[in-house]
C-alpha positions in Angstrom: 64.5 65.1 1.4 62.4 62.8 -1.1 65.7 62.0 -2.8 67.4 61.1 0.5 64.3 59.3 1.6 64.5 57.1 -1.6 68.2 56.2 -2.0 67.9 54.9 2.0 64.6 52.8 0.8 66.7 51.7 -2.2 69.8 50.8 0.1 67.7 48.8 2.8 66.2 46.6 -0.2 69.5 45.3 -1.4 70.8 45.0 2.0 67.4 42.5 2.6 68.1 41.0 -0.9 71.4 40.6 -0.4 70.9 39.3 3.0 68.1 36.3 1.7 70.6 35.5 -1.1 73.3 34.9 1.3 71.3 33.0 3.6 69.6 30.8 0.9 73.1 29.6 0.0 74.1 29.5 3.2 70.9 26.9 3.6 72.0 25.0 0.5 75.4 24.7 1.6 74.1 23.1 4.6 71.7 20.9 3.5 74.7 19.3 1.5 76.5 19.1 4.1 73.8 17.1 5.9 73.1 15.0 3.6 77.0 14.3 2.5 77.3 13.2 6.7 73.5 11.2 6.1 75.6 9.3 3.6 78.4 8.6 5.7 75.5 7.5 9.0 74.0 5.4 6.0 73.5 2.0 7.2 74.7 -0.4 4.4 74.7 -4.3 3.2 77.5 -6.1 5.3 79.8 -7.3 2.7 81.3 -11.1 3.6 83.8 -13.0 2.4 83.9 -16.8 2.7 85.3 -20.0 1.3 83.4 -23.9 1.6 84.5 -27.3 0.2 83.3 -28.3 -3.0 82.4 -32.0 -4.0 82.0 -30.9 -7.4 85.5 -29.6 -7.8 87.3 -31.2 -5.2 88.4 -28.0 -4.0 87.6 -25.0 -1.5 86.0 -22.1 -3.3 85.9 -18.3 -2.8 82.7 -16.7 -2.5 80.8 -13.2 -1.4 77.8 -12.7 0.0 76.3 -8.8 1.1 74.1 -9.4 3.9 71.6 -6.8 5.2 73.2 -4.4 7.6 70.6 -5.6 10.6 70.9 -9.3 9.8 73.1 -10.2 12.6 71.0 -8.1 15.4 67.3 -10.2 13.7 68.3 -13.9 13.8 64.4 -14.6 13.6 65.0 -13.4 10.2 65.0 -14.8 7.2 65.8 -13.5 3.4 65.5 -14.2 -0.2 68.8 -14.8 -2.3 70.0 -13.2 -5.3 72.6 -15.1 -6.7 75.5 -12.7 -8.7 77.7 -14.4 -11.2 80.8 -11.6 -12.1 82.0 -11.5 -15.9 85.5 -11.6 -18.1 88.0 -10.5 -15.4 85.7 -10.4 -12.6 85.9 -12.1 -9.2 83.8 -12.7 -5.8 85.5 -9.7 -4.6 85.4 -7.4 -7.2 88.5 -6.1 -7.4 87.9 -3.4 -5.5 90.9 -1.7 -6.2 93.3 -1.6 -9.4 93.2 -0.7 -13.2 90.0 -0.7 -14.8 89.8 -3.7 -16.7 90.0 -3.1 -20.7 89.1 -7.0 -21.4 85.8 -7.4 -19.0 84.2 -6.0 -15.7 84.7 -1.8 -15.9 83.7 -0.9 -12.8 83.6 -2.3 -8.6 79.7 -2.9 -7.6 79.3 -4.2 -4.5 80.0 -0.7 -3.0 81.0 2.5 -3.3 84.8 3.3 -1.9 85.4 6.8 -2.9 87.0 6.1 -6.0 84.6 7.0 -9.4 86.9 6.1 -11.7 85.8 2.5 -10.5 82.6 2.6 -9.2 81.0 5.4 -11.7 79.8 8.7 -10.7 76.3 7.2 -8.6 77.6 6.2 -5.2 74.5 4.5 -4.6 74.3 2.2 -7.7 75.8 -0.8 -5.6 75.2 -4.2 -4.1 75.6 -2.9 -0.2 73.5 0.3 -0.7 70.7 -2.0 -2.7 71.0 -4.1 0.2 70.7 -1.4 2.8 66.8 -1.0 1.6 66.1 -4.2 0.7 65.5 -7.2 3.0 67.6 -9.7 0.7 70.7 -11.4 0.3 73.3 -10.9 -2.6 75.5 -14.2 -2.9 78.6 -14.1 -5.4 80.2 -17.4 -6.7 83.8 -17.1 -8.0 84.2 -18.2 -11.6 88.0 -18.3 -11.5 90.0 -20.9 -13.4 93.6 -20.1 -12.4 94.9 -21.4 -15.5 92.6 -19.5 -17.8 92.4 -16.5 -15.8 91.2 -13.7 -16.3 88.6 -15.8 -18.5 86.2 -17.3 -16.0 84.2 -20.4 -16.0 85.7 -22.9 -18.1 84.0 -22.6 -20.9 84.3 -21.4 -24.9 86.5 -23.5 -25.2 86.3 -25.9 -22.4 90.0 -27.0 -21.2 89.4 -28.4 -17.7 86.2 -29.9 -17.6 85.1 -27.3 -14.6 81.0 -27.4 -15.0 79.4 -24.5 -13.1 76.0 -25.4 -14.1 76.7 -28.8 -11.5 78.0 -26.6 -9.3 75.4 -24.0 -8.8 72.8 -26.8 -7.0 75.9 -27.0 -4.7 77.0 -23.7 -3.9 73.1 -22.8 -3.3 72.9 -25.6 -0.9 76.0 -24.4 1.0 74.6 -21.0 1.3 70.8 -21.9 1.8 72.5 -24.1 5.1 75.0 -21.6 6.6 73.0 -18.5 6.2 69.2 -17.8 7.1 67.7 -18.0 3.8 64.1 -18.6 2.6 65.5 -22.4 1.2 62.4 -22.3 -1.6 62.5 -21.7 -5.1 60.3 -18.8 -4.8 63.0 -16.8 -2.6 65.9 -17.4 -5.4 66.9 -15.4 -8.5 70.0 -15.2 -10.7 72.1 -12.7 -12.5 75.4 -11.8 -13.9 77.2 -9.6 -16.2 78.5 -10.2 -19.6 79.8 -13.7 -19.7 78.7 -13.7 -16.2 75.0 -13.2 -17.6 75.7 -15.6 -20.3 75.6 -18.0 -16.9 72.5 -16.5 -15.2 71.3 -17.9 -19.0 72.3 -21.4 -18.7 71.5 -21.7 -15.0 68.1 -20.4 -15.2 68.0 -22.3 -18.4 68.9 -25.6 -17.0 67.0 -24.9 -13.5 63.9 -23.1 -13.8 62.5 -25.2 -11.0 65.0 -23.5 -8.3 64.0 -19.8 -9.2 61.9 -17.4 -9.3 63.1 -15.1 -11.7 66.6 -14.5 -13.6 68.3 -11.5 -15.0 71.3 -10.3 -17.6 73.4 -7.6 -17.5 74.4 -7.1 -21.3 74.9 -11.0 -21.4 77.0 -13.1 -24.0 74.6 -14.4 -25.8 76.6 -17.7 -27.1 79.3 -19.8 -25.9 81.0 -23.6 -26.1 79.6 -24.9 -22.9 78.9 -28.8 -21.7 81.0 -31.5 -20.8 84.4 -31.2 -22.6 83.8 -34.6 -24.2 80.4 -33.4 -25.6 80.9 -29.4 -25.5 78.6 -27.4 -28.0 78.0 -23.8 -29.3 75.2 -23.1 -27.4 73.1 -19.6 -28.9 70.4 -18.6 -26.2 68.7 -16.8 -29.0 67.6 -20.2 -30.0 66.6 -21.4 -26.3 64.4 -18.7 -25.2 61.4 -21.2 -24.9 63.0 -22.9 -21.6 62.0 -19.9 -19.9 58.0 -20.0 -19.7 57.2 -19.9 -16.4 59.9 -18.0 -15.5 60.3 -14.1 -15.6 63.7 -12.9 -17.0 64.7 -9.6 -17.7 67.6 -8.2 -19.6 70.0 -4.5 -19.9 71.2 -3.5 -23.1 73.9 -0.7 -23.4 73.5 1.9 -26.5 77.3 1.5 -27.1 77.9 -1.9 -25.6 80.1 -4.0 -27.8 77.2 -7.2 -27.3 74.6 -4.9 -28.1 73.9 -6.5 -31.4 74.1 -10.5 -30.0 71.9 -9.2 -27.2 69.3 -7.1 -29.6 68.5 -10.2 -31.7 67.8 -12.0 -28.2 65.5 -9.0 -27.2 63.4 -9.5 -30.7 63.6 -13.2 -29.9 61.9 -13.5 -27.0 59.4 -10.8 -27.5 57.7 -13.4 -29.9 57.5 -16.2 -27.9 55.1 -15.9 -25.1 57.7 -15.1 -22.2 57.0 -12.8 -18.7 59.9 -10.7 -20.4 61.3 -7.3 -20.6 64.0 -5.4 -21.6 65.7 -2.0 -20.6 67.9 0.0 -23.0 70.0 2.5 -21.8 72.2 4.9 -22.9 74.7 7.5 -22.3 73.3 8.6 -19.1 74.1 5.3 -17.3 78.1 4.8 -17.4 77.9 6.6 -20.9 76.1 3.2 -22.5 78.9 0.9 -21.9 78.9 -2.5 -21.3 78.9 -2.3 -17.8 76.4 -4.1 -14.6 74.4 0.0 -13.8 71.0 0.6 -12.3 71.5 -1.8 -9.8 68.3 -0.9 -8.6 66.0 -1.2 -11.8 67.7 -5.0 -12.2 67.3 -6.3 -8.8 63.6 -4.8 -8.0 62.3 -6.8 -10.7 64.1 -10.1 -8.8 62.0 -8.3 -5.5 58.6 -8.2 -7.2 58.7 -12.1 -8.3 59.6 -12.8 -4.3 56.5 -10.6 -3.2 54.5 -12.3 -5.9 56.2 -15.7 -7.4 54.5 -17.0 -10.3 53.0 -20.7 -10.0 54.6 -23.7 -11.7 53.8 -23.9 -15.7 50.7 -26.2 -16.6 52.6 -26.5 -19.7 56.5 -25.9 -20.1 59.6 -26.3 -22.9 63.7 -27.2 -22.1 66.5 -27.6 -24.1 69.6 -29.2 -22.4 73.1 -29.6 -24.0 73.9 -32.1 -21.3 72.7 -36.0 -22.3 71.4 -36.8 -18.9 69.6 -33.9 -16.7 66.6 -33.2 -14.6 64.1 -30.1 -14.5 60.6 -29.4 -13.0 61.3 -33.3 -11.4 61.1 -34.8 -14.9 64.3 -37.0 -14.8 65.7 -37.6 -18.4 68.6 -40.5 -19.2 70.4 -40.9 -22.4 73.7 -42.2 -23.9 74.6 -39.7 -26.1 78.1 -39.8 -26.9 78.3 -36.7 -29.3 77.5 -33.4 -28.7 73.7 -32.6 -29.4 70.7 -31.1 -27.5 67.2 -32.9 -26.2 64.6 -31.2 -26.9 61.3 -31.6 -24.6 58.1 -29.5 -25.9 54.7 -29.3 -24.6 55.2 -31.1 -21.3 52.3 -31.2 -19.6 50.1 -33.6 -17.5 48.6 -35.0 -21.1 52.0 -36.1 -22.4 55.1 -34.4 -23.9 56.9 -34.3 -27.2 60.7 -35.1 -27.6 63.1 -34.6 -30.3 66.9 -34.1 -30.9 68.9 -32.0 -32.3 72.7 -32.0 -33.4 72.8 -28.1 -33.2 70.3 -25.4 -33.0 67.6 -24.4 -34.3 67.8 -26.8 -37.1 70.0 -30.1 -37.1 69.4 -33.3 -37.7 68.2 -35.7 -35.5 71.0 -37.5 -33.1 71.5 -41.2 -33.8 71.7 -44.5 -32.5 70.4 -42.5 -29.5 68.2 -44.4 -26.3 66.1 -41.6 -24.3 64.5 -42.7 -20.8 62.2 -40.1 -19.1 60.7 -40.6 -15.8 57.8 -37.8 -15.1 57.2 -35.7 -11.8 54.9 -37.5 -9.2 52.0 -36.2 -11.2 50.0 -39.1 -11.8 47.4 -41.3 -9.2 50.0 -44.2 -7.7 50.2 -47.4 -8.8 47.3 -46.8 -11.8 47.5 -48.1 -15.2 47.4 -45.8 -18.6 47.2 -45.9 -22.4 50.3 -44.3 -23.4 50.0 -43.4 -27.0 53.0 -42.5 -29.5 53.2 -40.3 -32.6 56.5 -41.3 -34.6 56.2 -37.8 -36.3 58.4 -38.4 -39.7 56.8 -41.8 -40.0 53.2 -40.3 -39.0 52.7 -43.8 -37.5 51.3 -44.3 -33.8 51.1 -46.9 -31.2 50.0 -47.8 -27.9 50.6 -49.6 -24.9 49.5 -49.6 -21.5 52.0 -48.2 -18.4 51.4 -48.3 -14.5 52.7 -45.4 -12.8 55.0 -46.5 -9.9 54.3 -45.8 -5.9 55.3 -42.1 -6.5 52.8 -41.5 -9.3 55.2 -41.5 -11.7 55.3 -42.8 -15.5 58.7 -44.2 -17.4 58.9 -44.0 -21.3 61.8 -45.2 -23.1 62.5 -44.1 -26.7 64.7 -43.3 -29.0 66.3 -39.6 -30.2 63.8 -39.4 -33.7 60.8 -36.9 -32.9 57.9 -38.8 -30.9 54.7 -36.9 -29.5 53.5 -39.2 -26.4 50.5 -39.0 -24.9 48.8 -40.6 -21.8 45.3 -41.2 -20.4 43.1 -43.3 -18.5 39.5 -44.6 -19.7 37.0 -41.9 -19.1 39.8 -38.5 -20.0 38.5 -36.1 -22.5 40.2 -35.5 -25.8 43.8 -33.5 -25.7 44.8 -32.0 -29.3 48.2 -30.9 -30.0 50.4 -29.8 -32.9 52.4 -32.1 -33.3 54.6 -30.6 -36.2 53.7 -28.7 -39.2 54.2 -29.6 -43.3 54.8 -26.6 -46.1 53.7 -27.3 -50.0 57.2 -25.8 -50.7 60.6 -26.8 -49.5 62.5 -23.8 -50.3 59.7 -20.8 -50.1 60.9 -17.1 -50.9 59.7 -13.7 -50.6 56.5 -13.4 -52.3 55.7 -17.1 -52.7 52.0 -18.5 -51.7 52.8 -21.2 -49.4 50.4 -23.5 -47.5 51.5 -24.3 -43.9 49.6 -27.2 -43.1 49.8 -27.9 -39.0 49.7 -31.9 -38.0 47.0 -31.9 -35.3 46.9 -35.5 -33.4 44.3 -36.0 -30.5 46.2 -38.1 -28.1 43.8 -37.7 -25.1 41.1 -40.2 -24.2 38.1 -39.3 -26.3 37.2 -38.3 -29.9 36.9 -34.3 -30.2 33.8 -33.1 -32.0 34.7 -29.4 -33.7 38.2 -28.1 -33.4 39.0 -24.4 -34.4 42.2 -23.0 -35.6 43.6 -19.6 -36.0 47.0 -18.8 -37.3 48.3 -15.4 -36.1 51.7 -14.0 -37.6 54.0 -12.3 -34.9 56.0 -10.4 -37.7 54.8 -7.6 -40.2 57.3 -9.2 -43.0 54.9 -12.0 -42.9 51.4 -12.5 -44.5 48.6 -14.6 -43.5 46.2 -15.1 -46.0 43.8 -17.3 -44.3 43.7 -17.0 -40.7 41.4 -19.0 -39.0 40.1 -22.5 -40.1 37.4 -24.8 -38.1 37.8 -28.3 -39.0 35.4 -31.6 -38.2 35.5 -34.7 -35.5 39.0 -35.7 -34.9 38.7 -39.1 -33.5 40.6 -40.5 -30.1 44.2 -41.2 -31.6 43.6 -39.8 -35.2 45.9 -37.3 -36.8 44.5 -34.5 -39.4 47.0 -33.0 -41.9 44.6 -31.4 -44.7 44.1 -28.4 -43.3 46.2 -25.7 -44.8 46.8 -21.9 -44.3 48.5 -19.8 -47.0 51.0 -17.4 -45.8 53.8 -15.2 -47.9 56.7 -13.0 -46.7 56.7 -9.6 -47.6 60.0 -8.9 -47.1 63.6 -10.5 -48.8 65.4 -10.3 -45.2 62.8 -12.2 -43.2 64.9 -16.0 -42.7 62.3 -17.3 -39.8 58.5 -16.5 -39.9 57.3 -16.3 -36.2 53.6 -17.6 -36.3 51.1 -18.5 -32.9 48.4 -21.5 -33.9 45.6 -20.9 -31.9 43.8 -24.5 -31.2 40.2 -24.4 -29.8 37.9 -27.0 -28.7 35.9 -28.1 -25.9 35.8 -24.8 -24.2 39.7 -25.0 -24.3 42.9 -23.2 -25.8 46.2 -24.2 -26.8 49.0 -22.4 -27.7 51.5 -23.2 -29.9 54.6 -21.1 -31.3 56.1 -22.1 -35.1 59.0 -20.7 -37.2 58.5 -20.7 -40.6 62.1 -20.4 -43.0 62.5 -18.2 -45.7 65.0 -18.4 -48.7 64.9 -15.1 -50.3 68.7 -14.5 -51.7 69.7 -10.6 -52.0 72.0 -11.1 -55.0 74.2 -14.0 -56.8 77.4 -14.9 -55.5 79.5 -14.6 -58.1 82.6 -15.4 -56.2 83.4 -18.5 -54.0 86.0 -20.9 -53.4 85.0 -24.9 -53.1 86.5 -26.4 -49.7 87.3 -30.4 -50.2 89.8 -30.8 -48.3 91.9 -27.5 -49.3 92.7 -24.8 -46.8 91.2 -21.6 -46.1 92.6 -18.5 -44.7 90.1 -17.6 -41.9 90.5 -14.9 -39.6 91.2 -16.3 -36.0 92.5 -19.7 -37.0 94.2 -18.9 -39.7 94.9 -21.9 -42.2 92.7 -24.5 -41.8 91.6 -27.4 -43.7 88.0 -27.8 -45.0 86.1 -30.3 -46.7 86.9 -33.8 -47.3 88.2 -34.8 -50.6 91.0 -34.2 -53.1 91.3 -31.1 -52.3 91.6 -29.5 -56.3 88.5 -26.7 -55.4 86.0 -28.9 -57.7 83.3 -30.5 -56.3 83.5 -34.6 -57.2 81.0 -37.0 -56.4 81.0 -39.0 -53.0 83.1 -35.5 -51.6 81.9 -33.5 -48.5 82.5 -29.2 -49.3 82.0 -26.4 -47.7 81.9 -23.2 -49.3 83.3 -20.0 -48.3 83.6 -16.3 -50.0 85.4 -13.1 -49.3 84.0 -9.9 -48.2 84.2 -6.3 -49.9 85.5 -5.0 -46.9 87.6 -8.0 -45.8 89.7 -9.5 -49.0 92.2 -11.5 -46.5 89.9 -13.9 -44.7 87.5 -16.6 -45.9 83.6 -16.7 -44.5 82.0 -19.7 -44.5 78.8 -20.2 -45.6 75.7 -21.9 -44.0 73.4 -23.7 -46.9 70.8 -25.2 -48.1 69.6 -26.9 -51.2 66.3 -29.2 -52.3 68.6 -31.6 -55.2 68.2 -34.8 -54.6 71.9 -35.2 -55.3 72.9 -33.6 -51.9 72.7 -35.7 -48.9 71.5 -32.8 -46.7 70.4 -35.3 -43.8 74.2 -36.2 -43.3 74.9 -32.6 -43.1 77.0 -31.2 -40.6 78.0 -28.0 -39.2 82.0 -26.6 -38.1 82.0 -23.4 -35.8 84.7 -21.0 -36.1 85.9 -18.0 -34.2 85.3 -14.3 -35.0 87.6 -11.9 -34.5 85.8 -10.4 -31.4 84.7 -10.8 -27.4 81.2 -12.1 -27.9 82.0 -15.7 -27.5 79.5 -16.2 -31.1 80.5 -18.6 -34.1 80.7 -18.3 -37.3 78.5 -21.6 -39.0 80.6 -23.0 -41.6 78.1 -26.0 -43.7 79.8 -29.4 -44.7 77.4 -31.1 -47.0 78.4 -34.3 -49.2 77.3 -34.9 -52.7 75.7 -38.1 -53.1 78.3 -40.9 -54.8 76.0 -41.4 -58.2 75.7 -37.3 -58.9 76.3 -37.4 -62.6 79.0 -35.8 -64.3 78.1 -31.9 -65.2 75.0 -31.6 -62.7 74.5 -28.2 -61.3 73.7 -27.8 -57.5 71.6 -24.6 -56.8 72.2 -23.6 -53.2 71.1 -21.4 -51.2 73.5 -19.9 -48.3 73.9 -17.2 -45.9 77.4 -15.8 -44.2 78.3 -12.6 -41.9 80.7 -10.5 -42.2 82.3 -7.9 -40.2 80.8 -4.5 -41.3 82.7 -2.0 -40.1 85.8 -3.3 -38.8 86.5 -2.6 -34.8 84.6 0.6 -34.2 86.4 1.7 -30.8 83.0 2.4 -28.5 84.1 2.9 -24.8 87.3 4.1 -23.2 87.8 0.9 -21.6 89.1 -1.0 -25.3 85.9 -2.1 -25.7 84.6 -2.4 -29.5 81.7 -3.0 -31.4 82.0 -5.7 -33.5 79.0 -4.8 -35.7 78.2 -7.3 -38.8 76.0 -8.0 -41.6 74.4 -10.8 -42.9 74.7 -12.2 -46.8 71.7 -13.9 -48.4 73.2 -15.1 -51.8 72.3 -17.7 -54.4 74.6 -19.7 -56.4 75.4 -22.8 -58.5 78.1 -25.7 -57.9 78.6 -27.6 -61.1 80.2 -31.6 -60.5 82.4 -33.5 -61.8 83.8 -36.8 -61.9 
């Protein structure tokens, strides 16, 4: 009876168990069910597609927009804009359907249609779901060239003289009209993908004033862009600066084929002051590829600077590869005929500084060059100034007076040499700036004392009693031996140059020292950002072939002509050469060589700079040097130069199932010598 008692007990319990198990899955099986027909019910972005007139290309163009999935029912409303730009390949609609692209965009974003091969495996990581909880507009331009097709935009090289950058003003006009926008800068962001972020970089470059914030899906980080006239390699790893004031944000793929362009970027801008960040991501978002993925993570950053834009910079930096441009209502006028870059640092209410530069981050001036800038309406109306001007190579200054116009704004006219202007009225407190800095050594390497001295020049109104500096290095590879400094009275206009700090490099690959100066006086700070070169060769180049006028063997272009001369391979008096070596792992194709040299016998101010292709998608250069020996070298003098070249260093690693590669490289730092003769 007990044993009967026990097997029923025993039976009953596995019936319950059995029972609960079934009706647990039965629960889970329903709950997917619901929320598979949730997804259906889900209320997305309404996806349009339109077309306007433009006046900048004379044509009607395609465009995109996702609208929230309410915003015809709430035409009270009004909504922020997010402005897309597609990469290599892409177009305002997508594709949605097709083959995967092997040369550009991987995957269709702007929804999900059923299909993960092209959209990925999140069917929420899209433009219309984003939308669907997000009061804001998505806008998508279409880059397409129809003679350059699939490569968008017009630009590396430029064929057609199709400028997106004028554009952009245009198309946001269009929409900001048509549509119920919020028509501010604070309600407008940017980003793209791949050479599509490469634009979110030049238009948030060139128009910081129109947005709020701008982002980069693994971006190229250099093209040829500009007028096609004046078009110029343009690396935003050298531009970061133009974005103070502005809060940018960038994805980098662990195996995106860019990943290397766009890490250098990443440690770029860390070190310069920026509302910046970065997110890395790897093999659990579309297995690291380069590739637009968490839509999400991207666009909430654009949705915190609407909820909380930041202010207009007291003080603000721009580049611009175009010779005439506006930005923050400061309009700037030149004639520059050649390709080159204005430089504007330090703009503030106390004055500006304003160089040229035939290529970045270190060319020679431009010349023959006349600059007008007229300043925002910052200024009482119709009042007269001092202006003060710093020629900074000269380290001469001069004044004048200036009457700012019914609008309250100031002209200066100039030329494209480095000038630091300054203006004032009687009764305005001292303003101190760097104006430049000085080293005791022109070639410094690894392990060499040098003594950075900065060139402060008070171009306010009044004489400054105690000014304190501190010198803070941004890099462990550098050393700063003495690291704050308080110097004396600097009088109204004077400049002081003796004061020095010593700093050394710890480390043979550091090239560019980031430093902060640290000016106090007054109960005020200043900020200022330097770079610092370093010439530490790795090893000797023992093998290199003279360009002057021969041909190389290089590995896009193939046979081209470098130098100027007689071409023999010997370098001769009055003769322009290049220099370019072979690699260990490359013996078919010639590198150029970027260089540098203190003897007097090379005219390193004439120096100029070729770019040629790599062998890859990034849209980089390789920097090729043309330097000319001075006509009276004597016969048998030895040139030490100093150069640096890359290389490809491990061929074309295939990385993603889409034919993407990783074109990974390595940079040379090598001595040599260069004996003349006549």
């Amino acid at each position: 009876m007990n044993l009967t008692n026990s097997f029923t007990n025993l039976i009953k319990k596995r019936k319950y168990h059995l029972n609960r198990s079934w009706l647990l899955t039965g629960l889970m099986f329903a709950s997917v069910l619901v929320h598979a027909h949730a997804q259906q019910l889900r209320h997305k972005g309404i996806i349009e597609d339109g077309m306007h007139y433009s006046k900048i290309f004379q044509e009607n163009r395609h465009f995109r927009l996702i609208l929230p999935a309410d915003y015809h029912q709430h035409p009270e409303r009004r909504y922020p804009v997010i402005y897309y730009f597609h990469g290599n390949a892409g177009r305002y609609n997508g594709p949605e359907e097709g083959e995967v692209s092997r040369s550009g965009e991987a995957r269709y974003y702007d929804d999900f249609n059923g299909n993960y091969e092209r959209c990925g495996p999140d069917s929420l990581d899209n433009f219309a779901s984003y939308v669907a909880d997000n009061d804001v507009i998505i806008a998508k331009w279409d880059g397409f060239v129809p003679a350059q097709y699939p490569r968008p935009y017009d630009i590396a090289p430029v064929k057609e003289d199709r400028q997106f950058a004028d554009y952009f003003p245009e198309f946001v006009q269009y929409v900001d009209s048509h549509y119920r926008t919020k028509a501010y800068r604070e309600a407008r962001a940017v980003s793209g993908l791949s050479m599509g972020g490469f634009m979110s970089m030049l238009i948030a470059s060139k128009y910081p004033h129109l947005l709020s914030s701008a982002s980069f899906f693994c971006p190229s980080a250099s093209f040829t862009v500009g007028p096609k006239a004046l078009q110029i390699y343009t690396p935003f790893k050298e531009m970061g600066r133009n974005f103070v004031g502005l809060p940018i944000r960038m994805h980098l793929g662990s195996k995106d084929f860019l990943r290397q362009h766009d890490q250098e970027i990443d440690q770029a801008y860390k070190t310069l002051e920026l509302n910046y960040e970065s997110w890395h991501y790897g093999i659990g978002y579309f297995r690291g590829f380069h590739n637009a993925v968490n839509i999400k993570g991207q666009f909430d950053f654009h949705m915190k600077y609407f909820r909380m834009p930041l202010a207009r910079p007291e003080k603000w930096h721009h580049i611009d590869l175009y010779p005439s441009f506006s930005v923050w209502n400061y309009n700037v006028s030149t004639n520059r005929n050649i390709p080159g870059f204005t430089v504007l640092d330090d703009v503030r209410k106390e004055g500006f500084s304003l160089q040229t530069r035939k290529w970045l981050p270190d060319g020679p001036a431009v010349p023959n060059l006349s600059v007008q800038i007229t300043t925002d309406s910052i200024y009482p109306a119709n009042t007269l100034f001092e202006l003060i001007q710093l020629d900074v190579p000269a380290r001469k200054t001069f004044r004048k007076s200036v009457r700012s116009d019914n609008k309250g704004r100031v002209q200066w006219q100039g030329t494209g040499q480095h000038s630091n202007i300054g203006l004032y009225r009687a009764g305005d407190p001292g303003h101190i700036t760097m104006a430049a800095y000085t080293l005791d050594r022109k070639m410094p390497g690894i392990g060499d004392i040098v003594s950075l001295s900065p060139l402060l020049f008070n171009k306010g109104g009044a004489a400054v009693d105690s000014v304190h500096m501190e010198l803070i290095a941004q890099d462990e590879d550098v050393e700063v031996m003495d690291p704050a400094i308080t110097i004396g009275k600097l009088a109204q206009g004077a400049l002081h140059e003796k004061t020095a700090f010593r700093i050394r490099s710890r480390h043979a690959g550091l090239d560019r020292a980031k430093l902060k100066l640290l000016v106090s006086y007054n109960g005020r700070k200043d900020l200022f950002l330097l770079e610092v070169p370093f010439y530490s060769p790795e090893t000797t180049l023992a093998r290199f072939k003279i360009a002057d006028g021969r041909p190389v063997n290089l590995e896009v272009e193939g046979k081209t002509q470098a130098g100027e001369g007689n071409g023999n391979g010997i370098a001769n008096p009055g003769e322009w050469i290049s220099i370019f070596t072979r690699s260990e792992l490359d013996s078919l194709h010639d590198f150029g060589l970027q260089l540098h040299t203190k003897d007097p016998y090379v005219a390193m101010e004439d120096r100029q700079m070729r770019y040629f292709a790599r062998n890859d998608w990034s849209g980089a250069q390789r920097l090729t040097s043309q330097v000319r020996i001075r006509p009276d070298c004597p016969d048998g003098h030895e040139i030490a130069f100093y150069g640096t070249y890359e290389y490809p260093k491990n061929g074309n690693t295939r990385r993603d199932s889409h034919g993407a590669h990783s074109f990974i490289r390595e940079t040379k730092r090598v001595s040599f010598i260069v004996k003349v003769k006549k």
